[in-house]
C-alpha positions, -999 to 999 in steps of 0.1 A, spaced: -6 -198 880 -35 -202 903 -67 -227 911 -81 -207 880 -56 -211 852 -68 -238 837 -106 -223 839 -88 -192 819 -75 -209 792 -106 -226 790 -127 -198 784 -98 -180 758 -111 -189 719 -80 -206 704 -87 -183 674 -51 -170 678 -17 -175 701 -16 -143 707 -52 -144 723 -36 -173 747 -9 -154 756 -29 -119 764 -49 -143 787 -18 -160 808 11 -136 805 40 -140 782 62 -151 810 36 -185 815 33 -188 779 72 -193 781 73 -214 812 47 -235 794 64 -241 764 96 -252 786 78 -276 808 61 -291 776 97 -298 759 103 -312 792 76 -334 798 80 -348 762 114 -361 770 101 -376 800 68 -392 790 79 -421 759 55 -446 779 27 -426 770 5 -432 739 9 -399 721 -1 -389 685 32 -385 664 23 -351 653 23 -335 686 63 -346 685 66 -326 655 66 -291 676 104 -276 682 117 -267 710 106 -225 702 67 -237 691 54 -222 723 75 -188 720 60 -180 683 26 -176 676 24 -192 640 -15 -201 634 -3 -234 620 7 -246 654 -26 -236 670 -40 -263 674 -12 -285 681 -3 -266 708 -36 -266 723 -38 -304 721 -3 -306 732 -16 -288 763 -46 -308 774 -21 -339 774 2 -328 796 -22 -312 821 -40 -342 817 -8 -368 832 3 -346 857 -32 -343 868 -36 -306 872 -73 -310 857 -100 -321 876 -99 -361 882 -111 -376 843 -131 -399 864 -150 -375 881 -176 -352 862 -180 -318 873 -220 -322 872 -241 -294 869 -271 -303 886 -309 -293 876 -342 -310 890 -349 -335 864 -388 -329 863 -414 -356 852 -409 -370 818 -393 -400 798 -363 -382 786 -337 -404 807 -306 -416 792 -303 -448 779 -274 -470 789 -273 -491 766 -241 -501 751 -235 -503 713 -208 -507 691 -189 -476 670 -194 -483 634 -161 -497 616 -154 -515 590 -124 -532 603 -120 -537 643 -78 -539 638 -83 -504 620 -102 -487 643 -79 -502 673 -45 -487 650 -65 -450 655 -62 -428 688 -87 -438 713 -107 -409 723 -105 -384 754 -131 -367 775 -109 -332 785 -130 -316 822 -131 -279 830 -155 -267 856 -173 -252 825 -164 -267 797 -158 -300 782 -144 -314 752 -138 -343 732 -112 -353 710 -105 -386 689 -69 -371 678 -78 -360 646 -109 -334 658 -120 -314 688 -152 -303 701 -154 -279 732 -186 -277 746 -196 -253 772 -215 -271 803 -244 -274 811 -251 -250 782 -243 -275 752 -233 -245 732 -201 -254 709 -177 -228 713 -145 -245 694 -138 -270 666 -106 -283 657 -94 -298 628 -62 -296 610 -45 -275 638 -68 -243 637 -101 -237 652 -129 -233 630 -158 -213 642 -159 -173 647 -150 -157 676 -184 -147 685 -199 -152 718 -199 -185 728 -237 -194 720 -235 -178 689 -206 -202 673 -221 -238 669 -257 -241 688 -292 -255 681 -321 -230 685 -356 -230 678 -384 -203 675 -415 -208 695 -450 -189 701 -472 -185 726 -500 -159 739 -475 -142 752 -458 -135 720 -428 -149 696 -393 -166 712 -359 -170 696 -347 -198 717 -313 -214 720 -320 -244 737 -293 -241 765 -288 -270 786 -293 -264 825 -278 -300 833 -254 -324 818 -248 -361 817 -219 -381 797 -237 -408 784 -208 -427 774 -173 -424 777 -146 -449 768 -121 -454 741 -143 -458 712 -174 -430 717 -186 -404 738 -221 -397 741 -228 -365 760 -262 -349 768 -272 -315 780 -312 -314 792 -335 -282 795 -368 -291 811 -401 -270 812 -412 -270 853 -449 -270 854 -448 -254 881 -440 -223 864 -473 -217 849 -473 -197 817 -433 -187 821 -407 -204 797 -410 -228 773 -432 -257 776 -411 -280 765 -385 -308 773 -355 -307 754 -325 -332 754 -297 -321 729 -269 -348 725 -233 -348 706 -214 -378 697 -181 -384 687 -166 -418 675 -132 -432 675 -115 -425 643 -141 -401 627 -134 -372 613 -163 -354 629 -192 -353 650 -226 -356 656 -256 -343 669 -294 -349 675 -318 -334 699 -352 -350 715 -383 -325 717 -413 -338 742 -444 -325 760 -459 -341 784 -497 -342 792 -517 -311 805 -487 -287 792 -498 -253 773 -504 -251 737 -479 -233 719 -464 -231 684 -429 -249 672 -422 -222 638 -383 -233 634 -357 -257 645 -325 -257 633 -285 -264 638 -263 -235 628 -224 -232 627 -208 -200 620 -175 -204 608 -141 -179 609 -150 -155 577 -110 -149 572 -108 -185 564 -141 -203 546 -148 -179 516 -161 -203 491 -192 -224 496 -204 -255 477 -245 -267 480 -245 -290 445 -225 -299 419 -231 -269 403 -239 -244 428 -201 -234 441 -189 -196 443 -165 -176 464 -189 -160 483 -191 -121 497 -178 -119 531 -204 -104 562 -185 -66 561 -193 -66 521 -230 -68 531 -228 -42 554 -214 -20 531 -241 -25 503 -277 -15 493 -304 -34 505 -320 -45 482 -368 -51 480 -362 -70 516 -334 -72 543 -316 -106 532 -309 -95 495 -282 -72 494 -263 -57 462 -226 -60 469 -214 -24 460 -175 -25 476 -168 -61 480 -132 -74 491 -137 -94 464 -136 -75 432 -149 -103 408 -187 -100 434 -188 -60 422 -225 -55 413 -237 -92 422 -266 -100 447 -261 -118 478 -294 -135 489 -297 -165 511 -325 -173 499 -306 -179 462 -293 -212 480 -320 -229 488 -327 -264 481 -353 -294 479 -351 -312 508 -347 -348 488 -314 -329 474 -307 -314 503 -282 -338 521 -252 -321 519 -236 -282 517 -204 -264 534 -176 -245 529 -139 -243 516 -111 -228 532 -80 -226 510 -53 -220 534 -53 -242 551 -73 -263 526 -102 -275 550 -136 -288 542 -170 -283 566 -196 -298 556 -230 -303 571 -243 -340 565 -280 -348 569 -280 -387 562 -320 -390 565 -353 -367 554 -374 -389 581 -371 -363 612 -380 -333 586 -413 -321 572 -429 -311 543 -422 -337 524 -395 -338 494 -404 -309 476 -402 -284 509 -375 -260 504 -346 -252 530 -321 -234 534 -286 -246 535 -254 -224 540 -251 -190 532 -227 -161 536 -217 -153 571 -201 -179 565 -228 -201 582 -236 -238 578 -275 -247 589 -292 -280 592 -328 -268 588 -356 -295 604 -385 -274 598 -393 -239 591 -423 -216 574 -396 -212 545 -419 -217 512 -449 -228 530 -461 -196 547 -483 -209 579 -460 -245 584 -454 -247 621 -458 -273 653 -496 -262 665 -501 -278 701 -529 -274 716 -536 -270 758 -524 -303 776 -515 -322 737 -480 -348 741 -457 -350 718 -422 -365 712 -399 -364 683 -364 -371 678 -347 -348 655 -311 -361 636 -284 -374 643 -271 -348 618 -233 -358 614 -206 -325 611 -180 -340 585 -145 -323 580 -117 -331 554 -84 -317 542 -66 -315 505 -28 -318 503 -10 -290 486 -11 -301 452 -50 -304 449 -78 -280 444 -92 -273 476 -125 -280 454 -120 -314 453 -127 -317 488 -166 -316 477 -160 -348 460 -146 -364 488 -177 -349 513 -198 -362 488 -186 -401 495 -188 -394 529 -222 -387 527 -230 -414 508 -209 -438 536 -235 -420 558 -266 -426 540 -262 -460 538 -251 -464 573 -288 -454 586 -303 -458 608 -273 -452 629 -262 -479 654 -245 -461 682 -272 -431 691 -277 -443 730 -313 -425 731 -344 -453 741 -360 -427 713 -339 -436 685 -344 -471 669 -318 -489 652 -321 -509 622 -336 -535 638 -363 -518 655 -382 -506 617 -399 -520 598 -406 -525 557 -434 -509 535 -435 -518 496 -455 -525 467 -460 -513 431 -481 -483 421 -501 -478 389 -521 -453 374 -553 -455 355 -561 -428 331 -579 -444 301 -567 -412 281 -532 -417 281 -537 -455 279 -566 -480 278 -543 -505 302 -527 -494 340 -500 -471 338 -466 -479 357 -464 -453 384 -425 -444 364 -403 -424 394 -432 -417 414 -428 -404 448 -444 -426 476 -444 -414 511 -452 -424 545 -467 -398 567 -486 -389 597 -525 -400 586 -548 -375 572 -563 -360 537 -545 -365 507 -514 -342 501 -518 -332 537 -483 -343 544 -471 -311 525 -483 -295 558 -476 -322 585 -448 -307 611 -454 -334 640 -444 -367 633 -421 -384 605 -419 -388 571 -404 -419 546 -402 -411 510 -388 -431 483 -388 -426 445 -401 -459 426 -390 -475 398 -395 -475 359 -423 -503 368 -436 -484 397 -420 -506 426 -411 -491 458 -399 -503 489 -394 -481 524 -369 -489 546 -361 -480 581 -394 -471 589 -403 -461 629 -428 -483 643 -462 -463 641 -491 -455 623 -492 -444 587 -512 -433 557 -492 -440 525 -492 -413 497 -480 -406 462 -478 -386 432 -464 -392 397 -443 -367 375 -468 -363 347 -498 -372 364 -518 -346 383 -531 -347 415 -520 -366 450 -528 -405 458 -539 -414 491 -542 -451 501 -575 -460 516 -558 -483 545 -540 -470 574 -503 -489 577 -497 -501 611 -456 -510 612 -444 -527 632 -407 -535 648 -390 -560 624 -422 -566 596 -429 -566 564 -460 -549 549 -463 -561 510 -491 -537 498 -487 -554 462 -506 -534 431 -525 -503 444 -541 -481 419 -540 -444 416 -569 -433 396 -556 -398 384 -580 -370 380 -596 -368 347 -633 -360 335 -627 -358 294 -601 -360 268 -574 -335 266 -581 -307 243 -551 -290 254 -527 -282 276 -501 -259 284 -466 -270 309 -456 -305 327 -474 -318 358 -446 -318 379 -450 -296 406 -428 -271 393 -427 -238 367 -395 -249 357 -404 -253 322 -420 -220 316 -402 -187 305 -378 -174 331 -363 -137 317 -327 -127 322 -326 -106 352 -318 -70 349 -283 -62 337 -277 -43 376 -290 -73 393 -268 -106 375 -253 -131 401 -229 -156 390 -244 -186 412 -229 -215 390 -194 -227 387 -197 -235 351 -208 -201 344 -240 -209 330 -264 -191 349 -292 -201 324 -294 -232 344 -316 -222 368 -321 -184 360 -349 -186 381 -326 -181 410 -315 -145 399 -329 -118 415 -358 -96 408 -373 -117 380 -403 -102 393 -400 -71 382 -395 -80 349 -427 -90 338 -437 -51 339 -405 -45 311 -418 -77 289 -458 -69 290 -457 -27 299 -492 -21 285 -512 -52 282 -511 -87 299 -497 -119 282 -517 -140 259 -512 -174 247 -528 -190 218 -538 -224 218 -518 -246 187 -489 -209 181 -480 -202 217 -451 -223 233 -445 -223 267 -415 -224 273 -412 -191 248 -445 -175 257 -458 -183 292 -442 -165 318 -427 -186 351 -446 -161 376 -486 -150 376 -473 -113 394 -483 -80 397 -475 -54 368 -459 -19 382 -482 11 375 -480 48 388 -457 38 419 -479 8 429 -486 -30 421 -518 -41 405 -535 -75 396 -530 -93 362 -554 -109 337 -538 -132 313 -561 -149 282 -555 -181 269 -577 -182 236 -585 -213 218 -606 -226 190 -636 -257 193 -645 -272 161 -681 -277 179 -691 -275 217 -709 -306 227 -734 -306 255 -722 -311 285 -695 -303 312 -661 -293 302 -633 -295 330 -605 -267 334 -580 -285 356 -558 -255 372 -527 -273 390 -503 -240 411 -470 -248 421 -471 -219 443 -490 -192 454 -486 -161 479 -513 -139 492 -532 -142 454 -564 -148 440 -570 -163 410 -600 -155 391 -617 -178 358 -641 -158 331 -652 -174 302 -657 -156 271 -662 -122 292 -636 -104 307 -662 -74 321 -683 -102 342 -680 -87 379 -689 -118 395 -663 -149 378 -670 -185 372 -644 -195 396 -619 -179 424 -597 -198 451 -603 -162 472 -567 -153 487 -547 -187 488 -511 -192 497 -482 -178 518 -451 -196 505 -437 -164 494 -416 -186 466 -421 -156 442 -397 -132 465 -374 -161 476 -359 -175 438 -380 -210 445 -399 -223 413 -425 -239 434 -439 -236 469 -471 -256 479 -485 -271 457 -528 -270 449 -552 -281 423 -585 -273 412 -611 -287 389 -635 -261 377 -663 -272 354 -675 -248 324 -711 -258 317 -709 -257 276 -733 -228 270 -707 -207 281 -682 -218 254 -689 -210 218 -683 -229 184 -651 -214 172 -628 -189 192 -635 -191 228 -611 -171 257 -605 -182 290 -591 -149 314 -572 -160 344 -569 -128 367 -544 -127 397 -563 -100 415 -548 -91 445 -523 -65 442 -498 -43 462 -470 -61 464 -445 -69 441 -447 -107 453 -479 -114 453 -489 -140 429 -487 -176 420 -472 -199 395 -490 -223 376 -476 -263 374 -499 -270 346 -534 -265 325 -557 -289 309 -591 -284 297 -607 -314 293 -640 -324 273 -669 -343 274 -672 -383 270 -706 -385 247 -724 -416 245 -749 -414 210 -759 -437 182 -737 -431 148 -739 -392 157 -716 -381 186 -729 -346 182 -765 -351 194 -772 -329 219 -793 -343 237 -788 -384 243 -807 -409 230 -812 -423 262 -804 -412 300 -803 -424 330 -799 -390 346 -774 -389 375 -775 -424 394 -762 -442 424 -741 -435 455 -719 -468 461 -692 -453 458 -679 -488 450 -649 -470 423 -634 -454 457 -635 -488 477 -619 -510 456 -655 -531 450 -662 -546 418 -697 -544 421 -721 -519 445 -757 -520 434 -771 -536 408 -795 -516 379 -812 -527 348 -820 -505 315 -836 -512 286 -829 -490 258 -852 -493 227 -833 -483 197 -857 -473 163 -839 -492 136 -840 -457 116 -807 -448 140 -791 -477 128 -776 -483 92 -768 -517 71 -729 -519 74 -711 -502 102 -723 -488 135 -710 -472 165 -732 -468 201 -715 -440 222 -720 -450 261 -711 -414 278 -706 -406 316 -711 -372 315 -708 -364 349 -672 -350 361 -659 -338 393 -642 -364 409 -620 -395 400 -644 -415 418 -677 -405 397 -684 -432 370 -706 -469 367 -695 -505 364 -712 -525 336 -721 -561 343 -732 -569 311 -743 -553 276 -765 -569 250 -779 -559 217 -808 -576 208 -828 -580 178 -859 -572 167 -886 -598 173 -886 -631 147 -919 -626 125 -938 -652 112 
């Protein structure tokens, strides 16, 4: 057979038998199949799984695809005892100059998770399988062939058959990244130049393949160090896999735009594909998307001659499966026959970015399986920016690859239920113990951050607010809400509790600003104090108060401060354009996944933009999901909507439109008051946003708000108009959606007549302490005295309005010491 043959087989993708025995001759495929039968008769000492004594004495003369895999295994154990591999105990190393940098392997011994020791010792033990370019490990229930010193997975095992296409080998399983430079944007695949088994024993491999940037290179390749690792345990039905980035000092700037893991699975075999609980469909196969229309960009495509039937006239769109990243834990795909789950399994947000609200992508047709830890996807300009000679080092994962199986009398659907407690096991098993990286702490490495937020907004409620299910973050310090843009360094979020508690766990040693927002409240918290944590501590913040934006009393409002346009009117997609994205049917649900919802604003509003009325309108009937373009003679133009309301009286003063976006893309929102021909407005943004959310079915992308002020001269007693214009045309996704709209009014301060114009008294605008911000409860002391003509008074009852009219901020406002009301002088 040759020094070769074992090199040959190697390198065949165990797709098929027939493959195999195109590869070694149908003569050796017989001779092998004899010696096998052979050397199970003469082998009972050794320890081998009872299926591979299952195979008859004819498995190797006919190629049935349920005895792939068997076979396969089968094979590597008998080359293994007679020793025609390569000696187990010696690694065929790939060598590479390991350049300067902390990147080393760590060999520190831990201990597989289990729940029971005699379990885990009843299980195979695994094996560490050599070729000169290949390697592969296998814990008797899954296989993962890796090519060396590449790192690129080019087989997966489960169940007797192979899972992934047979593509070229770095285009099966692999982790890639796209990078920028002066010199112009890099798809990267991160292939390995030298390879190192970490660990190898009975109860884990640990294996790592390293690509390092050489400095002397100058401006060639990528200035960047990357170790990429896989892990496999004893007993698990999986894998996993993490990757740590660094630059070193004095390296070149460049841009990180997208990391990712992708797996690309056989499409004759995984054809129905599960992200939620209600997001499952059989799914359009890669031919049927060659074989449709392209649709406003490349990804959406209307299936036209589908092998499925039932997809006739339905749009495949990646970008329809999306998800937030606090939701986005687990996705895969179904094969039927056999019935075989793969499932990607992200058990912690901390390496990604963005924050909880980010959309990602999960899997998608192909079929394809991604575990996305950052991309521009929704955010536009969100990439790694490194300047000249900046460090950097960031662990990304472990992600863990989970595979399952469904006897013959279950739905092959139920396997999402099962993947579904298997993420859970995995969730609550982090941080994982057995990662060998110095760069990855275990449980007992983090530390603890809680407290209890509350709000203060004296017009929902004289008395602090629990902070109800807010969302309270760790993240990289800086402004407020500036973690939605944050790419280097980790994040911890955590929803809180009906009282506002919260407690992070797990968290990395660092430093930290803490931030917040609460569903229903607008605007972003920030607290003042940096969070130092440290290995093994404790940080109890106790109360810590959010004081939400607010400069009146509500006059009205229109939506739900909560970061999304879900409640607003989404139409039914064009008859053409329906896909079926639910398992239930109900693709009301979130309609706002269909396709080309953009265009249907122009159908609903042909001749004139949308108006809502104060106290008739409703918005979940009358305010449309999307601020877009309107189509007119072949082109896209700008839109003004009007949202007219009546005062009673307009006091003097400063009234406060608060304008909170969920999303915006390449628009420009405009504010008139009263006068819809005034070329110069009250108020634009200029050209905000890049998230592109409109084209891509999300219902939010980065989220903005603004606080414009409306002096009250421009208002008027009775009907009044406010015209919000998305100017910027020429695209059919340019625009923004709103979160929600409040115009708030004036706190007046009068004697028994709050509709004085002008005050009784005034100090005009006063102080700069800021002591609101700092959490004083006193700055500078000041002393008025108010003479009040006992003509403004009246025998019975009386009322003394104290106003702060000045808005703007949540910090603006006084502290009173103490307030007295004095007599008039006794008389004698």
């Amino acid at each position: 057979m040759g020094d070769d043959w074992p090199g040959k087989v190697a390198k065949a993708h165990w797709s098929s038998p027939v493959v195999i025995m195109e590869k070694i001759g149908w003569k050796t495929w017989i001779l092998l199949g004899l010696i096998v039968q052979l050397f199970l008769l003469g082998v009972s000492s050794r320890e081998i799984p009872l299926r591979y004594l299952k195979i008859s004495s004819f498995a190797f003369l006919v190629p049935l695809a349920k005895l792939e895999g068997t076979l396969y295994l089968l094979f590597l154990e008998f080359m293994d005892a007679i020793r025609m591999f390569p000696n187990p105990t010696k690694s065929p190393m790939h060598t590479a100059t390991r350049l300067e940098g902390s990147l080393a392997h760590s060999r520190t011994v831990g201990t597989p998770r289990s729940s029971n020791n005699r379990e885990l010792k009843s299980l195979p033990p695994l094996r560490l399988y050599r070729w000169d370019n290949y390697v592969q490990m296998n814990n008797g229930l899954v296989s993962v062939t890796l090519s060396i010193p590449e790192g690129s997975v080019t087989d997966i095992e489960y169940d007797q058959i192979s899972l992934l296409e047979n593509n070229k080998e770095t285009d099966r399983g692999y982790w890639d990244i796209i990078w920028t430079t002066n010199e112009g944007q890099h798809l990267d695949e991160l292939l390995g130049t030298s390879y190192e088994v970490v660990r190898e024993d009975e109860n884990q491999i640990e294996i790592s393949f390293l690509s390092t940037w050489n400095a002397s290179l100058g401006d060639v390749g990528r200035p960047l160090n990357v170790d990429k690792r896989f892990i496999m345990l004893r007993g698990s039905s999986g894998f996993y896999t993490y990757a740590i980035f660094e630059r070193l000092e004095g390296w070149p700037s460049m841009h990180i735009d997208e990391c990712r893991v992708a797996f690309k699975l056989r499409n004759e075999k995984f054809n129905y594909m599960a992200v939620s609980d209600t997001r499952q469909k059989f799914m359009a196969r890669p031919n049927d998307r060659k074989t449709g229309q392209q649709l406003d960009y490349k990804e959406a495509v209307l299936l036209t001659h589908p092998s499925n039937k039932d997809l006739k006239g339905q749009v495949d769109d990646k970008y329809q499966y999306s998800v937030d990243i606090k939701d986005n834990r687990l996705h895969g795909w179904i094969s039927f026959d056999p019935a075989v789950g793969f499932w990607v399994i992200t058990p912690s947000n901390e390496f990604r970015v963005g924050g909880p609200l980010k959309q990602e992508l999960s899997s998608h047709c192909g079929p394809t399986s991604l575990a996305m830890f950052f991309s521009s996807h929704y955010t536009g300009t969100l990439s790694a920016k490194f300047e000249e000679g900046e460090p950097w080092k960031k662990v990304f994962g472990p992600v863990f690859i989970y595979l399952n199986k469904a006897s013959a009398d279950k739905d092959p659907r139920t396997l999402w239920n099962d993947a579904k407690q298997q993420m859970s096991k995995e969730t609550k098993s982090w941080p994982y113990d057995f990662p060998l990286s110095k760069d990855f702490p275990h449980a007992n490495e983090r530390g603890i951050v809680n407290g209890r937020l509350l709000v203060r907004d004296r017009y929902i409620n004289k008395e602090l607010i629990n902070a109800s299910s807010a969302f309270v973050g760790l993240a990289k310090p800086g402004e407020a809400r500036s973690w939605q843009s944050e790419t280097k360094g980790y994040q911890f979020w955590v929803q809180a509790n009906a009282e506002g508690n919260f407690v992070i766990k797990n968290v990395r040693p660092g430093n930290y600003s803490l931030y917040a927002w609460v569903p229903g409240i607008i605007g972003d918290y920030k607290y003042d104090i940096q969070i130092n944590v440290n290995p093994g501590t404790e940080i109890n913040l106790g109360d810590i108060v959010y004081d939400a934006p607010r400069s009146g009393p509500t006059l009205w409002e229109i939506g739900i401060p909560d970061r999304t346009a879900a409640e607003f009117y989404v139409p039914d997609p064009s008859p053409k354009r329906i896909t079926h994205l639910l398992k239930n049917g109900d693709d009301n649900e979130e309609k706002f996944r269909q396709y080309g919802l953009w265009n249907q604003y122009s159908v609903l509003y042909p001749d004139q933009d949308l108006i809502y009325t104060i106290g008739n309108s409703s918005y979940e009937k009358d305010w449309f999901f999307a601020h877009v373009t309107r189509s007119q003679n072949n082109t896209f133009v700008g839109t003004t909507w009007r949202i007219s309301f009546d005062l009673e009286y307009v006091r003097a003063g400063t009234y406060t439109l608060q304008l909170a976006l969920a999303s915006s893309s390449y628009a420009e929102l405009q504010v008139r008051i009263n006068n819809p021909y005034r070329v110069r407005p009250y108020f634009t943004t200029r050209r905000i946003g890049r998230d592109n959310a409109i084209a891509r079915h999300g219902i939010h992308g980065l989220y903005s708000l603004y606080n414009v002020n409306i002096p009250s001269h421009l208002l008027a007693t009775g009907s009044n108009i406010i015209y919000l214009t998305q100017s910027r045309g020429g695209s059919p996704f340019t625009g923004l959606m709103y979160d929600y709209i409040r115009l708030e009014g004036i706190l007046l301060v009068r004697i028994n007549n709050p509709y004085r114009v002008r005050p009784y008294f005034t100090t005009r605008r006063i102080g700069r302490d800021n002591a609101i911000a700092r959490h004083g409860i006193h700055g500078l002391y000041s002393l008025y005295n108010v003479n009040i003509p006992s003509h403004l008074l009246a025998t019975g009852s009386n009322i003394i309005y104290l106003t702060q009219s000045r808005g703007g901020s949540p910090f603006t406002g006084l502290m009173y010491d103490y307030i007295r009301l004095e007599g008039p002088p006794e008389t004698s």
